[in-house]
C-alpha positions in Angstrom: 0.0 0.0 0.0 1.2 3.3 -0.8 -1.1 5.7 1.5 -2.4 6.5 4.7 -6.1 5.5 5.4 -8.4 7.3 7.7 -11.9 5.8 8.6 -14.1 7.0 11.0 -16.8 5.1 13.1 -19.5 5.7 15.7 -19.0 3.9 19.0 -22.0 1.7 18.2 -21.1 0.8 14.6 -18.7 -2.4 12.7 -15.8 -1.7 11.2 -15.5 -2.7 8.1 -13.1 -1.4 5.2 -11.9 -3.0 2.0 -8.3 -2.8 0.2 -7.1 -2.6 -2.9 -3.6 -3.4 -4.0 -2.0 -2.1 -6.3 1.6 -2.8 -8.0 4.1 0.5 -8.9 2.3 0.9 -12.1 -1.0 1.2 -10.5 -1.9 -2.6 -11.7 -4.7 -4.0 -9.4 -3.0 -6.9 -7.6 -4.7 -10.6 -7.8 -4.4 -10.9 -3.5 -7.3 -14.3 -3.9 -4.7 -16.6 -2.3 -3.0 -14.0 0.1 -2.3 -14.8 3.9 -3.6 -11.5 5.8 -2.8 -10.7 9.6 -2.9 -8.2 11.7 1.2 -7.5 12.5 0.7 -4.0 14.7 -2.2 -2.3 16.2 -3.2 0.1 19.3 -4.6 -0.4 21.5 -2.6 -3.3 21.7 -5.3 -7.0 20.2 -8.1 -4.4 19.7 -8.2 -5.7 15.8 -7.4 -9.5 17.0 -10.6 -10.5 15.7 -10.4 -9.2 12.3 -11.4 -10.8 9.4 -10.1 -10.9 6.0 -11.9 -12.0 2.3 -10.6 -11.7 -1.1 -13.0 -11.0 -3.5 -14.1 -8.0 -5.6 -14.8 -5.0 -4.3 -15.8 -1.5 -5.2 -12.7 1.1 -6.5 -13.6 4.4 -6.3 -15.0 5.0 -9.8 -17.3 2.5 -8.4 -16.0 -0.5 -10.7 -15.5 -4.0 -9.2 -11.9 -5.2 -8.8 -10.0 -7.4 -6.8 -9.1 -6.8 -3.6 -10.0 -7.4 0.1 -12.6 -6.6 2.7 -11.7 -6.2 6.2 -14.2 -6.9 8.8 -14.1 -6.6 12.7 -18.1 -7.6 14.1 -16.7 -8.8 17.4 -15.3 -5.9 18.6 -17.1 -2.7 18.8 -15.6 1.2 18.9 -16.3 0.9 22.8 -13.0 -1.2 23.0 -11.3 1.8 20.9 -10.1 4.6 22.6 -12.2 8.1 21.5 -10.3 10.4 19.0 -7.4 9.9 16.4 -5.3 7.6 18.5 -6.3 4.0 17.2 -4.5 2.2 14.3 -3.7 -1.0 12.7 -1.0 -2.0 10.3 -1.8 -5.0 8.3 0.3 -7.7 7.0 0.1 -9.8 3.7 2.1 -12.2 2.3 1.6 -14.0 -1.2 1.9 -18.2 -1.8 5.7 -18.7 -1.7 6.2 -14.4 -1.4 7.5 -12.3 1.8 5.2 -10.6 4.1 4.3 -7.3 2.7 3.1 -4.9 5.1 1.0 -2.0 5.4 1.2 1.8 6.6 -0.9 2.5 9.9 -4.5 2.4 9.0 -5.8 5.1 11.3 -9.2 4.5 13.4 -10.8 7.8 14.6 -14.0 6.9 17.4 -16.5 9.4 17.4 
C-alpha cells in the first residue's frame, strides 16, 4: 500500500473497510490466495478478531476489482479509545512471497 487510510466510526457501529492493491504501475494486484494478519495495532489485540476476504470490491470509480474486505463484528468502537489515536497496520504475504506490510490504518472513534 502506498497511503495512509483514515476511517471513522461511531462507538455503536462495525468496522468494516476494504483494500485494494495495487503494484508500482497502478496494476490491481490478484491478493485471492494472500495470507492476511494483523502485525501492529493500538490499542494493543483491539483488531485480534479481524477478518479478512478476497474478492471484488468497489474502486472508487465505483468499478468492481480485486481486492480485500476487512471486517471486525466482534469488537465494537467501545473497546477503541475516543479520537485519532487508534491504528492497525496489516500484513500480507503471497503463496511462496514475503510478508508485505502495510502503513498505519488510522481508526478515529467518534
Amino acid at each position: 500500500m502506498t497511503s495512509t487510510l483514515a476511517l471513522e466510526v461511531t462507538k455503536s457501529s462495525c468496522i468494516e473497510f476494504d483494500l485494494i492493491y495495487r503494484d508500482d504501475d497502478g496494476a490491481i494486484e490478484d491478493v485471492s490466495a494472500d495470507d492476511f494478519e494483523v502485525i501492529e495495532d493500538q490499542p494493543s489485540g483491539a483488531f485480534a478478531g479481524l477478518t479478512f476476504t478476497p474478492g471484488l470490491v468497489e474502486d472508487t470509480d465505483g468499478s468492481l476489482v480485486q481486492g480485500v474486505t476487512c471486517h471486525l463484528a466482534e469488537r465494537r468502537p467501545e473497546t477503541l479509545d475516543m479520537g485519532k489515536t487508534n491504528f492497525l497496520r496489516i500484513g500480507r504475504t503471497p503463496p511462496g512471497g514475503c510478508l508485505d506490510d502495510s502503513m498505519k490504518i488510522w481508526i478515529s472513534v467518534l
